[in-house]
N, C-alpha and C positions, 0 to 999 in steps of 0.2 A: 807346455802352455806358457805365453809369453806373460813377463813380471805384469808388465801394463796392467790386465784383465783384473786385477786387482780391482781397476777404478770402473769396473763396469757394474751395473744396476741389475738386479735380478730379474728383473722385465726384458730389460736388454739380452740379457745371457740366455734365456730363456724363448726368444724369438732367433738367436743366432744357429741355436742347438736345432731348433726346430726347420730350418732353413737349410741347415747343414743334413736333414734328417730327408727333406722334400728334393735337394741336390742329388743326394747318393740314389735316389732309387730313378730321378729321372738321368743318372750320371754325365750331370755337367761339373767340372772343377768349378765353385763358387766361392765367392770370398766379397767379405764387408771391405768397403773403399772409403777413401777422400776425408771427406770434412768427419765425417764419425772418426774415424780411426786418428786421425789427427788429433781431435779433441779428447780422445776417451785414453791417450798418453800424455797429453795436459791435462786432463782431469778436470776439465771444461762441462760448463752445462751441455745438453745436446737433448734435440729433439725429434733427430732422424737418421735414420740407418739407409745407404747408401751400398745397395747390394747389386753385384755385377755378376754375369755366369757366362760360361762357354756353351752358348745354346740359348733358347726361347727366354727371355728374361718375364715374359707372358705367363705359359705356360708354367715357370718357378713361381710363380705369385699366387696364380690359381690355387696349384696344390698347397703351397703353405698356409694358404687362407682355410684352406678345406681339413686341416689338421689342427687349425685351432681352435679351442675350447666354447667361444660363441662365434657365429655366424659373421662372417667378415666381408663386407661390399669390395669385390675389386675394381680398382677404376684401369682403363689403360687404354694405349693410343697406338695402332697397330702402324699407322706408318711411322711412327718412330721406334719400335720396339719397346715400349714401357709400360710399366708398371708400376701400380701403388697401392695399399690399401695400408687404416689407421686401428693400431691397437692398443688401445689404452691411451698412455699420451705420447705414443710414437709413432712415426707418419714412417713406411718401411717404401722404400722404390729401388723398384725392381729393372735390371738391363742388362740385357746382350752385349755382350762383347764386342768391341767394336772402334774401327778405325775413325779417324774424324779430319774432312779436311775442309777450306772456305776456298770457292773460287775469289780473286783479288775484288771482283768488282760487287760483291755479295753480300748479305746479311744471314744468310742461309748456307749451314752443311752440306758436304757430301758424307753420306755415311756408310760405309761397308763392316760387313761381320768379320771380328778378326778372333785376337788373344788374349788372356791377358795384358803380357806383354806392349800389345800394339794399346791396347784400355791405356795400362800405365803410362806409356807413351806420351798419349794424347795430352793427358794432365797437365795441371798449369803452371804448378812447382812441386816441389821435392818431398814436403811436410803434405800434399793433398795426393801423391801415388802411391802412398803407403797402403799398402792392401792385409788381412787377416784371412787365413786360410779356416774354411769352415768343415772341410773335409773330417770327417769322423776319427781317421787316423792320425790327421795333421789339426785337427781343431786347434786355434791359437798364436799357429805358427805365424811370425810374421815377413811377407814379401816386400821387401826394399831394397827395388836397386838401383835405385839412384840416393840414398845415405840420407833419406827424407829425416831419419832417425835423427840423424846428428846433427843435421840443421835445422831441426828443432831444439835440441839441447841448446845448439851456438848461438839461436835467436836468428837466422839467416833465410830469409825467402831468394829462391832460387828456380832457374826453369828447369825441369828435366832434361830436356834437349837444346840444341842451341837457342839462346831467346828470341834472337830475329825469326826464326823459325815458327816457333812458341806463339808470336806476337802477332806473326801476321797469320796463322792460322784463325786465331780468334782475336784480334785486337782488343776484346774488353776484358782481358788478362790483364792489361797494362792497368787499367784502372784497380786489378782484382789484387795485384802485387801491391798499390801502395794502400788498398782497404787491408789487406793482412798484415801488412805492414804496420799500420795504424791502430788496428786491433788489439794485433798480442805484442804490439812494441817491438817489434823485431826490427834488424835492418834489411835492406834491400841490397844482396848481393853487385859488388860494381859491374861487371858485365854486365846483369840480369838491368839494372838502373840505366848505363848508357845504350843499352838495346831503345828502354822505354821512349828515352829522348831520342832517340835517332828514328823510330817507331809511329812516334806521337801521331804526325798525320793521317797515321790509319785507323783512328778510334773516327773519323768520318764516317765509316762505312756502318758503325750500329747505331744501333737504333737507339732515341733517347729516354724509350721507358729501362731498358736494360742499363745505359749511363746514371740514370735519377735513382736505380736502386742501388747501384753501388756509393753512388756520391753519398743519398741517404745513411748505406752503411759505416761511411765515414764519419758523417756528420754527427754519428748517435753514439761514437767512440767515446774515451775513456779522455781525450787529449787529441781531439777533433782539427788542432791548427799541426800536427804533423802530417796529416794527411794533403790540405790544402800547402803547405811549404814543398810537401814532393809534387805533386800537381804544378806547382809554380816551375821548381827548377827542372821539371822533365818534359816542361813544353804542353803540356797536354791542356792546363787551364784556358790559354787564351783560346784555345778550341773549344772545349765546351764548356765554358762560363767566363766568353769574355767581358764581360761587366764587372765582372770578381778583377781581372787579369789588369782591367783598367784603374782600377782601384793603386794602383803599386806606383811610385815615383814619390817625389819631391821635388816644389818647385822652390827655386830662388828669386828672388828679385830684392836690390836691394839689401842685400844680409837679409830680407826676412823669410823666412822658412816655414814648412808646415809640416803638423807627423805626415808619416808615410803610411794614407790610411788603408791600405790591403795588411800589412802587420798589426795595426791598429783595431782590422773585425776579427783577424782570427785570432787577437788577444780578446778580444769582449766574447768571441765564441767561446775558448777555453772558460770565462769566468761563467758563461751562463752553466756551461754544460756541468762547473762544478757545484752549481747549485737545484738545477734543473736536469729532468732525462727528455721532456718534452719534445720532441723533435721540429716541433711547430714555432716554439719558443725560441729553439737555437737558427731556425732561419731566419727568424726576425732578428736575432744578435746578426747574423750573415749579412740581410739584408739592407740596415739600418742606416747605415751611409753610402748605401749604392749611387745616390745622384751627384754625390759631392763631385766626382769629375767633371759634371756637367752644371754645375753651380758654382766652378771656383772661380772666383774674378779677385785682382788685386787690388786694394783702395791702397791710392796714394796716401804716406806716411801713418797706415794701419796697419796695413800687410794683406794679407788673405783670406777673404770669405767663403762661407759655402750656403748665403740667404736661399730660405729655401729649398734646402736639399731632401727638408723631413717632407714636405707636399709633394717636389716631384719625385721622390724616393718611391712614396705611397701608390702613386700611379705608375710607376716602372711595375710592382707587385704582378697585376696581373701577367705582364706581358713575359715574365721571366719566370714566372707558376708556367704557364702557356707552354713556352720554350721545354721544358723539362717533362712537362706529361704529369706537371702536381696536380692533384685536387682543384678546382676552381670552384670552391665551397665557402662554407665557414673558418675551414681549415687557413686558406687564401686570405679573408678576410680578417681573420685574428691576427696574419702576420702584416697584412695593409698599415690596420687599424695600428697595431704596434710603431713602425716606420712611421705614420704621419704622427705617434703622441712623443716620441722618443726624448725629443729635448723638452717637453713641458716640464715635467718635474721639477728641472735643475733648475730652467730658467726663472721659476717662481722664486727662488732663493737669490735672483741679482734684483730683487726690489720685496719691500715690503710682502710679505704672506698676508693676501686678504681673504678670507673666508669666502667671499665672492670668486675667488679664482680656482679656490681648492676645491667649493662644490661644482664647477663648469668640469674640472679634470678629473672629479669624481662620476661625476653624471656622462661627462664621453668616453673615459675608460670603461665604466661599466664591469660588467662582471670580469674585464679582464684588467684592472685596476692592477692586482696585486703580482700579476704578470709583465707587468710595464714597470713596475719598482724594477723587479726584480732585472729586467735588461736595463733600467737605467742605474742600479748599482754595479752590474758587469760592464758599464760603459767608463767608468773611471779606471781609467787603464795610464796617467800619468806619472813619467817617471820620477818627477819631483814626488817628491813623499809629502811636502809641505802642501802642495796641491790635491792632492788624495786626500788627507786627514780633511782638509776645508770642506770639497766637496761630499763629502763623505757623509761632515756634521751635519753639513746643510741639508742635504738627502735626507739625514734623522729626523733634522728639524720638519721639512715636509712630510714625513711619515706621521709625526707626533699631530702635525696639523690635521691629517688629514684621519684621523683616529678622533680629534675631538668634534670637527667639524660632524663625521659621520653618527657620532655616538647624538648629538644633539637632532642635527638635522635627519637622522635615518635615510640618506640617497642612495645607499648599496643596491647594487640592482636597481637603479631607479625607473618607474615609469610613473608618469604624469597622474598626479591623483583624481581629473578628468579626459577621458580619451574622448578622442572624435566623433563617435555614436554618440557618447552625450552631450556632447555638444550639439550636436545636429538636432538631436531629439528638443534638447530644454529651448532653445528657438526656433524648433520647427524650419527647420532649412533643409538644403541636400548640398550634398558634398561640392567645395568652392574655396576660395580663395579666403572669405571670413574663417572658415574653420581651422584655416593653417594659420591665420593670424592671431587670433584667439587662444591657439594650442601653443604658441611661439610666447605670445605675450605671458601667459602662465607660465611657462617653464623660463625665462627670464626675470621674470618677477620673484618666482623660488631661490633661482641661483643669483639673485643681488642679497634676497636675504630681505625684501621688502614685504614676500608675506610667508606663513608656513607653509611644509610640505604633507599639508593636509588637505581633506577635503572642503572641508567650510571656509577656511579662506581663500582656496581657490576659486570656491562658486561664487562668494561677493566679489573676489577681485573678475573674474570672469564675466557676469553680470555687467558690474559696471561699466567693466570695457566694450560688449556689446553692445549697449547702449550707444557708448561714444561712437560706435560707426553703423549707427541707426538700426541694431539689432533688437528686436521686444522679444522679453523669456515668457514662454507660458508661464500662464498662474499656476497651473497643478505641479509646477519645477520647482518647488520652494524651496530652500536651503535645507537640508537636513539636519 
């Protein structure tokens, strides 16, 4: 039995023995693969066991479900030979052996019944062909023949066959090599690397929810601007996120210069990800200055703008949510809403802090207030150090502001201490253009600070305004 098994879970050993037990009687050679086996020698979390067999990968499911202790649902999909079913808190799937090829012009396999071997083959590098023999005799044993072992020790992602091979069989290897890469910090073998770049054009042929989950899996890394640095220099970003790709340059004019903002997001991505795991959070670090190439203009004897890049940034959101197969939710909306608030914070700090400004930026953040700090303190990414401490303080200073502001005025979560039903009710109206002005005028009135964020002053301040545009309150509306 190999040293590894050490790091295995008594759930785990216990479903493998059992597996090893439903193999022997239907005698297919089986053995645990890939990402388990990888991890369970890193001694990595793991939430699924990835079992392959010489024969029905079906058929091994069934029985192993039917030898365990409670009643197991299997799920499985006949024209691909698979299988799953969840035991306890491990998801086990199940497959036939089997060769795997992409016609060039395809998104879709061919797939024929092979061997091991040809399994291992197929694999995407060297650390994910590692296979454990479940065999009763050989329980333990482990099959590596392509040195997956030691390219795990050395930190080294590597194809098992040649990588042009590799790449064009499945093109979304290339993206898989630099999310592992990313991952467990490893490097990307040079061959394996200038295959990618030479490669690149063929990540066209997949499809972009299979692209968006691996990008995600970078994104939610440990150190997320390694991933987008290999994406840059292996050609692959300007293909699928050339908005990101346009991001990179520096222009001159004049000696005057400006950062180089594609280094600039994937430094604010590193800072959010060290404060946050959000993945919604870290695309709006991603996001954040998408429009700048399309707002940068030069003012004579200034140098270089980007007016309005946080508006049309805002509105690029959907269309790059869209592009990717994101959510077009709330999810969407959190990172919109993020993009168009991004430079408010700071910007209250190059003029007087009036409590009128901090409760506008508290009342449009809203519940994602303290989600909008936190990217506008990952966005101080200057190298001067003198400019860091500044903005930094100042950032405090708006914290402190906006911690007194709320403790007095209570606008967390704000919503309007009369809404629109009652308004319609207490002057008897139906929904129009007074009741948006009325609902407009009160929640301006709160955020100058001219009256509280209560009810009774909003209904005389409300009242009175009615009036001025010849609205009369019922008498049974009295002021509470």
């Amino acid at each position: 039995m190999s040293d590894f098994l050490q790091n295995i879970t008594s759930e785990e050993l216990f479903i493998l023995h059992l597996v090893g037990e439903a193999a022997n009687e239907l005698q297919y050679p089986t053995y645990a693969i890939g990402g388990f086996v990888r991890d369970l020698i890193l001694n990595r979390s793991r939430k699924d066991i990835d079992i392959v067999c010489q024969g029905s990968g079906i058929d091994l499911a069934h029985l192993v479900a039917q030898k365990l202790p409670k009643k197991t649902k299997v799920s499985f999909f006949k024209n691909f030979g698979t299988a799953m079913f969840k035991y306890g808190g491990i998801e086990v799937e199940f497959v036939g052996a089997r060769k795997e090829s992409y016609r060039r012009d395809s998104r879709k396999p061919i797939v024929e019944d092979g061997t091991l071997e040809d399994d291992q083959d197929r694999r995407d590098f060297t650390i994910n062909a590692m296979a454990i023999n479940l065999d009763k005799k050989n329980f333990g044993q482990l099959v590596d023949p392509f040195n997956g072992l030691e390219d795990l020790k050395n930190g080294i992602i590597k194809t098992p066959l040649a990588p042009d091979i590799t790449f064009d069989d499945d093109p979304l290897r290339m993206l898989r090599a630099i999310r592992f890469a990313t991952q467990l910090q490893f490097k990307i073998e040079q061959e394996t690397y200038f295959s990618i770049k030479r490669m690149s054009t063929r990540i066209a042929i997949v499809s972009m929810e299979r692209i968006a989950d691996e990008l995600n899996k970078i994104i939610l890394s440990e150190v997320p601007s390694t991933g987008f640095k290999h994406l840059f220099n292996t050609q692959l970003l300007p293909i699928i996120f050339p908005e990101m790709q346009n991001l990179h340059g520096v222009s001159m004019v004049e000696n005057y210069g400006h950062k180089d903002n594609f280094y600039h997001t994937i430094k604010v991505l590193d800072n959010v990800a060290d404060r946050s795991p959000d993945l919604w959070l870290r695309w709006a670090a991603i996001l954040h200055d998408i429009a700048k190439p399309l707002t940068q203009r030069f003012e004579e004897g200034h140098g270089w703008t980007f007016h309005g890049h946080d508006a049309v940034g805002a509105k690029m959101v959907p269309r790059i949510f869209a592009h990717f197969k994101l959510p077009l939710n709330e999810k969407m909306k959190f990172v919109q809403k993020l993009v168009a608030l991004h430079l408010r914070p700071i910007s209250l700090t190059k003029e007087n802090i009036t409590d009128s400004a901090i409760r506008r930026l508290i009342v449009d953040a809203n519940e994602d207030l303290e989600a909008l700090l936190t990217l506008c303190e990952a966005d101080i990414t200057s190298k001067n150090p003198d400019k860091v401490r500044k903005y930094t303080k100042n950032l405090h200073l708006v914290k402190q502001k906006i911690e007194e502001v709320e403790e007095r005025d209570h606008l967390k979560n704000w919503q309007p201490p009369i809404d629109g039903e009652s308004i319609m009710k207490i002057f008897n109206i139906r929904p129009g253009k007074e009741v948006g002005i009325l609902k407009n005028a009160i929640k301006e009135a709160i955020l100058e600070g001219a009256i509280k964020n209560e009810y009774t002053d909003a209904f005389d301040f409300m009242v009175k305004k009615g009036i001025e545009i010849g609205l009369i309150p019922l008498a049974e509306h009295e002021r509470k």
